[in-house]
N, C-alpha and C positions, 0 to 999 in steps of 0.2 A: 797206895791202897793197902798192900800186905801190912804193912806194920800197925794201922787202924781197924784191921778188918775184925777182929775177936771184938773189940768194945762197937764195932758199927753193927757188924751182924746182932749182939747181944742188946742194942738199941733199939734196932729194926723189928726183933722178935718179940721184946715188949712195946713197941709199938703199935704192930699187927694183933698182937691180944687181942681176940674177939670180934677181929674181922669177918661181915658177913658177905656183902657185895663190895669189891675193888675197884679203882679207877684208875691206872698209871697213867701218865699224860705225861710223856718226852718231850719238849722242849727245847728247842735248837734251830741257829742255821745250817740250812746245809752247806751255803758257799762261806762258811765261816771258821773251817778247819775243827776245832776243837767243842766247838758253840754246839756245834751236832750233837754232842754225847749222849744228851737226852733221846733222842732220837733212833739212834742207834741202838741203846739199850734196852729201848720198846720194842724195835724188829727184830732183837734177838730173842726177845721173850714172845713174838709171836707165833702159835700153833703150839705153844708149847703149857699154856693153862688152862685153867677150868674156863670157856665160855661164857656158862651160865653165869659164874663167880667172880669173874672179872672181865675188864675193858680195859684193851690196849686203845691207846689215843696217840696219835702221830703227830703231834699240835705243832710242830717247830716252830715261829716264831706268833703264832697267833693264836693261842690257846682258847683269848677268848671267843674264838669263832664255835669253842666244844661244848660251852655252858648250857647251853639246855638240854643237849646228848647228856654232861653228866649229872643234872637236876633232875632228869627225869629218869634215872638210872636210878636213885635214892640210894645211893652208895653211902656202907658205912666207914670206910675208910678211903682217903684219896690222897694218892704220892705223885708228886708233883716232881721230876729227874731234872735239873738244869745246868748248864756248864755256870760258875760263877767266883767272881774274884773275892776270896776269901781268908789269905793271906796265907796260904797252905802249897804246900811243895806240887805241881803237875800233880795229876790222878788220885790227890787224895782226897777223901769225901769228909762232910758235914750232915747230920741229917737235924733239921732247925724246924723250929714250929716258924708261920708264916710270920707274927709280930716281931718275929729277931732280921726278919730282911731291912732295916732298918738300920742293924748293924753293919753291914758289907755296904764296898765303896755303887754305884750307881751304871756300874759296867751291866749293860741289856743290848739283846737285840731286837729287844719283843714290842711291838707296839702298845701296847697296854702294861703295865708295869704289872709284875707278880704278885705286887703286893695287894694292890687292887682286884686282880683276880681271885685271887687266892679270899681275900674280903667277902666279895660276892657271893664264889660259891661255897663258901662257909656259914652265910647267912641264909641261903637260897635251901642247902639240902640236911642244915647240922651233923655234916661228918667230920670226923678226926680228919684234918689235915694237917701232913710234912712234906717238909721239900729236901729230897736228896742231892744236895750241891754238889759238885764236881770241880775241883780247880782245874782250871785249863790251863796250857801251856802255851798255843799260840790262836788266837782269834782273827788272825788278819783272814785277807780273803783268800780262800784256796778249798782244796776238795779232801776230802780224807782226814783222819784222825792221826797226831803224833803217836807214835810208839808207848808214850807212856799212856796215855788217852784211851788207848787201845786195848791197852791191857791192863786196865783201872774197867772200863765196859763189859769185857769177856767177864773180871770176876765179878764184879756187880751181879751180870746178868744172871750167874751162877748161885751167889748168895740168894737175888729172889726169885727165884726158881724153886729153890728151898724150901722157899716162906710162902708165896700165891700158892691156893688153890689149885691142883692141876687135875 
């Protein structure tokens, strides 16, 4: 994450440009070691933004179970955090509009594919959606983040902390 971080924060910040209402929606398994990242990322950021300004969403592997919470939110921005295989070293990130998931191999744990999500509620509420990918290191079954994972989450959480509303 370190060596990406100055061109991903500088991504993120023109990204956020003109954010009024936020939606973070973490994405992960929990018994799936690394797949949690999303997850993770979102409890670290919660108590710590603006309420009115933003929505943490804990969606692990069923986001679309959140879609009328974030349609009827009228969110103008929505980031979407998931662990995914993207050909990039453990902990380093991507931040992609939803049309390039396309590009990455078919590695999910989600019952509904992202991309279809991501479809939906971009038709449903017309907000800027990204999705901040996360390369993982191990997804087999188990509990807890590898080291690199870990500390790829801390700074994430850091960088938008930065950038949300608090």
């Amino acid at each position: 994450m370190a060596k990406g971080r100055y061109n991903l924060e500088k991504e993120l910040r023109k990204w956020f440009r003109g954010a009024g209402r936020v939606v973070v929606v973490g994405v992960g398994n929990p018994i799936r070691m690394d797949d949690f990242v999303g997850v993770k990322i979102v409890r670290d950021l919660s108590g710590k933004v603006d309420s009115d300004r933003v929505i943490l969403i804990e969606a692990e592997t069923i986001p679309e179970n959140h879609m009328q919470e974030i349609v009827d939110y009228k969110p103008t921005h929505i980031l979407i955090i998931d662990a995914a295989i993207t050909g990039q070293k453990p902990g380093e990130t991507k931040l992609v509009n939803p049309d390039q998931l396309m590009n990455f191999p078919a590695y999910s744990t989600h019952i509904l594919p992202l991309r279809l999500f991501t479809e939906y509620v971009a038709e449903a509420t017309k907000a800027k959606i990204a999705l901040l990918l996360i390369e993982p290191m191990r997804t087999n079954f188990g509990e807890g983040l590898t080291p690199s994972l870990e500390g790829a989450a801390v700074c994430l959480s850091h960088v938008l902390l930065d950038m949300l509303p608090k």
